[in-house]
N, C-alpha and C positions, 0 to 999 in steps of 0.2 A: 768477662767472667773467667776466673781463673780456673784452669782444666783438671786439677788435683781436687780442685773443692768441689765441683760439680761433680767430679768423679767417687769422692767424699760421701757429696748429700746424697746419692743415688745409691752408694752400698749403705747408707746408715739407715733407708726408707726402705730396700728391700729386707733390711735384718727384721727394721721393726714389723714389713706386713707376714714375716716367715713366723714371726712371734705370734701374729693378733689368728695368723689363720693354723696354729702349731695344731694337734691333736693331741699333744700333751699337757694335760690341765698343771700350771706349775706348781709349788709351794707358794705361802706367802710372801717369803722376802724377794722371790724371782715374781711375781705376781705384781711389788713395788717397785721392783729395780725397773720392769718392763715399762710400766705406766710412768714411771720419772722418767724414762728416755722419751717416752711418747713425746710425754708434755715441754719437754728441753733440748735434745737434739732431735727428735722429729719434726717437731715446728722446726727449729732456725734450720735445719736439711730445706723442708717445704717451702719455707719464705724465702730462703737462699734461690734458690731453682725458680721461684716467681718471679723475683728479682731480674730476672733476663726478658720478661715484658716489657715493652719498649715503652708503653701509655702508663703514665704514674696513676691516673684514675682507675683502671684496668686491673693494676697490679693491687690496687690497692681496696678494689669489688672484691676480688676473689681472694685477697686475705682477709679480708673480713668475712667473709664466708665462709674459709678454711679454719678460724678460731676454733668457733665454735666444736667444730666437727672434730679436729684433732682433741680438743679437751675431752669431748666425748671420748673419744677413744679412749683414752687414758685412763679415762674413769671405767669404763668398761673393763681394760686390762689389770686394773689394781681390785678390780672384784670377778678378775677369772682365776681363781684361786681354790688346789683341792682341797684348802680347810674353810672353815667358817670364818673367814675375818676380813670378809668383802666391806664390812665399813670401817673395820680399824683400818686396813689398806689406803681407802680412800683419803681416811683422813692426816695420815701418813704422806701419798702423795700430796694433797692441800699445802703442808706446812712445806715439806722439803721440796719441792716444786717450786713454788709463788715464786722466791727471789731469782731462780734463773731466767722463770715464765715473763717475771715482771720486766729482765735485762733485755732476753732476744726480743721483746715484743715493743721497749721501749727505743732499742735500735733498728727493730725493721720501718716504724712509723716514727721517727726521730723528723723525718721531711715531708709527715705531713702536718695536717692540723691538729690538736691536739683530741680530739672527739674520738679519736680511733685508738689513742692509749687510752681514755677515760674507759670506751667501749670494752677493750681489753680486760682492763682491769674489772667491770663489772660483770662480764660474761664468765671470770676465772671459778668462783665457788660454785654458781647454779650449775655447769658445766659436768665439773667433776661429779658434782655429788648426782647428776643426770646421770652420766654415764656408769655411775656405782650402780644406781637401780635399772640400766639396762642390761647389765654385764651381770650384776646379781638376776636379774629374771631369766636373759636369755643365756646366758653363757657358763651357766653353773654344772657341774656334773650332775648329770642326773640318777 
């Protein structure tokens, strides 16, 4: 592993958790930018850094487990937002997200079976729009 890009994924995963845990409720357009980095450089940061698991079984549990959760996130971040536009957000990250979502995820499991991009790709919408109604219920100004 190259020591610039680990060094890379590890400041782009700390920006993004300085983001998810800020006290700052953003605007909207910072509300999508955050949730697009979630959902595109915070995954390919996360699966980069997994990538240094030696067991490709191993590596490849705990991306699939990580999907989900990082989608989550992202939906939750594009509905932490101080105006009302927790589902226009959402569905903003949806379109402009998919094609990078669909690249890093289609390169991190390029060696394995094909069952874990299908998985990918079906976890991508219920994800987001999960996470818009988690980040709309729990993460909203009150």
């Amino acid at each position: 592993m190259n020591v610039l890009l680990i060094v890379g994924a590890v400041v782009i995963l700390i920006a993004l958790y300085r983001a998810a845990a800020s006290k700052n409720i953003p605007q909207s357009p910072a509300a999508c930018g955050i949730a697009f980095f979630t959902v595109t450089a915070g995954l390919a940061s996360w699966l980069y850094l997994l990538s240094a698991i030696p067991f490709h079984s191993l590596y490849l549990l705990v991306s699939i487990i990580s999907l989900p959760l990082i989608l989550l996130l992202g939906g939750a971040m594009a509905a932490r937002t101080s105006e009302d536009t927790a589902s226009m957000n959402a569905k903003i990250v949806l379109a402009v997200a998919a094609v990078p979502y669909l690249l890093v995820t289609f390169i991190a499991f390029m060696n394995s079976s094909g069952w874990a991009i299908v998985y990918a790709l079906i976890i991508y919408i219920p994800c987001i729009i999960g996470g818009r109604y988690i980040g709309s219920k729990y993460l909203q100004v009150k």
